[in-house]
N, C-alpha and C positions, 0 to 999 in steps of 0.2 A: 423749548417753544420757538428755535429759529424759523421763520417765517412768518410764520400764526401773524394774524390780526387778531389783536384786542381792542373791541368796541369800548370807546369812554366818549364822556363829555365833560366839558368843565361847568359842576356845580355847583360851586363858589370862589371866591376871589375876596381876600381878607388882607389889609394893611395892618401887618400887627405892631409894626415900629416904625416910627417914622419920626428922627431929630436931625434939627439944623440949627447947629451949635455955630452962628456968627463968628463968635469970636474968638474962635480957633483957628478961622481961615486968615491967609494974609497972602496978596496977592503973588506974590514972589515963590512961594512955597513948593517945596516936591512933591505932589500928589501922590499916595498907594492907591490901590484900591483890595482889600482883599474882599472873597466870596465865597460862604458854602452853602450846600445845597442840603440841608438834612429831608429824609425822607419819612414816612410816616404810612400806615395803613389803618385803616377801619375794617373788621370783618362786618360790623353791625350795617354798615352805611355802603357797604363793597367799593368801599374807595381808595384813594392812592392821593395823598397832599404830599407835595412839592414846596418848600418853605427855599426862598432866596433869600440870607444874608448879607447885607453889602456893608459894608464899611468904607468912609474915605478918611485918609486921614492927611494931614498938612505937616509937612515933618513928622512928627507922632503923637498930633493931636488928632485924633477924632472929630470931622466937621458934618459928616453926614452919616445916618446909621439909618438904615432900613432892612425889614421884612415884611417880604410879601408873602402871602401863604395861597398856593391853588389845588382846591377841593378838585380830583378828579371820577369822578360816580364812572366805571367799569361795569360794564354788563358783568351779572350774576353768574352767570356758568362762563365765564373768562375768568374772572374775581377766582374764582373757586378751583380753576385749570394751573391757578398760581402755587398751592399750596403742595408743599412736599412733604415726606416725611422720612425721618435718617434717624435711625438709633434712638427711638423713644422720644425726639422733639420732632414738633411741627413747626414748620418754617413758610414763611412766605416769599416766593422768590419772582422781582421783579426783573426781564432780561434790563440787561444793561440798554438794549436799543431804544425798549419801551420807558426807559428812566430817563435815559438823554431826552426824548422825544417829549416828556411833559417836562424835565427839567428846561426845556429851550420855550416852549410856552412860557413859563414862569417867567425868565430873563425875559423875554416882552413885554408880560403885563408890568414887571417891575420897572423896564426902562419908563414904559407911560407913565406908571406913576410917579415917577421920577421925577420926569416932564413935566407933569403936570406941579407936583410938589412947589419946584424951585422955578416956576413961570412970572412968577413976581416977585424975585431975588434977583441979585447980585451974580447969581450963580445960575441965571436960566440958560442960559450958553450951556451948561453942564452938560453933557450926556452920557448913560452909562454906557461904557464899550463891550465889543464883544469880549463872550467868555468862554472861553475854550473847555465845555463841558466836557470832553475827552478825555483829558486830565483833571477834572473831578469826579466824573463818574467813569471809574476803569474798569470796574466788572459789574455782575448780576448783583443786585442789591437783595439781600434774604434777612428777614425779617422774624425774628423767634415770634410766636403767635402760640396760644395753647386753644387748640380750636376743639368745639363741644363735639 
C-alpha cells in the first residue's frame, strides 16, 4: 500500500491511566522515561487504536504512569484494503507509515494530557519529550484477525 492514502479521523480519545504517585519523586532524582505503543484493530468499528504508554520513573520508582488510548474510525473500503491473507490466516496489516502517522497523533494528545494532568503540581514544568517512533514502530504492524 506504499503511497495509498488512507482516509481516518480521530473518533475517540480515552485516558485509560493516569497516576501521580508524589512520593516517589524527589527532586534530585534521574529521570527514565520509558514508552510503548501497542496497537489494536476493530473490524466491527473499522478502526485502528493507538494506546501510548508512558511511564516515568525517579531512580526506579515509578512517579507517573499514563495511557492514552486514540480511537482512529478508517474509511470502510481502506479498513478493508488492509487485510491479507497467507496460508490459511487472515491478517491485518497496518504500513509502518500509516502507524507512525497515528502513533505521532497519540504522543500529542498524550503530551496535552499530560499538561494538563500535572498543571497544578509540583511537576507542571514536566513535559513529555519527543519520542522517536522510528525505533518503536520499525515495520508494518499485522494483526492476526479471523475475518467472516
Amino acid at each position: 500500500m506504499t503511497g495509498s492514502t488512507i482516509p481516518f479521523r480521530i473518533s475517540a480519545i480515552e485516558t485509560s491511566q493516569f497516576a501521580f504517585i508524589e512520593s516517589a519523586y524527589k527532586d534530585d532524582c534521574d529521570i527514565k522515561m520509558t514508552a510503548g505503543v501497542p496497537i489494536t484493530a476493530s473490524d466491527e468499528n473499522h478502526a485502528i487504536q493507538v494506546a501510548l504508554n508512558i511511564e516515568f520513573k525517579c531512580d526506579s520508582a515509578s512517579f507517573i504512569i499514563l495511557e492514552v488510548k486514540v480511537q482512529f474510525e478508517i474509511e470502510p473500503e481502506s479498513f478493508q484494503s488492509l487485510f491479507v491473507k497467507k496460508k490459511k490466516k487472515m491478517g491485518l496489516v497496518i504500513p509502518v507509515g500509516l502507524a507512525r502517522h497515528l502513533a505521532t497523533l497519540t504522543v500529542g494528545t498524550a503530551r496535552g494530557v499530560l499538561h494538563e494532568r500535572l498543571s497544578k503540581t509540583k511537576l507542571n514544568a514536566l513535559v513529555l519529550p519527543t519520542i522517536d517512533l522510528t525505533k518503536i514502530l520499525e515495520d508494518d504492524i499485522v494483526l492476526d484477525k479471523t475475518k467472516e
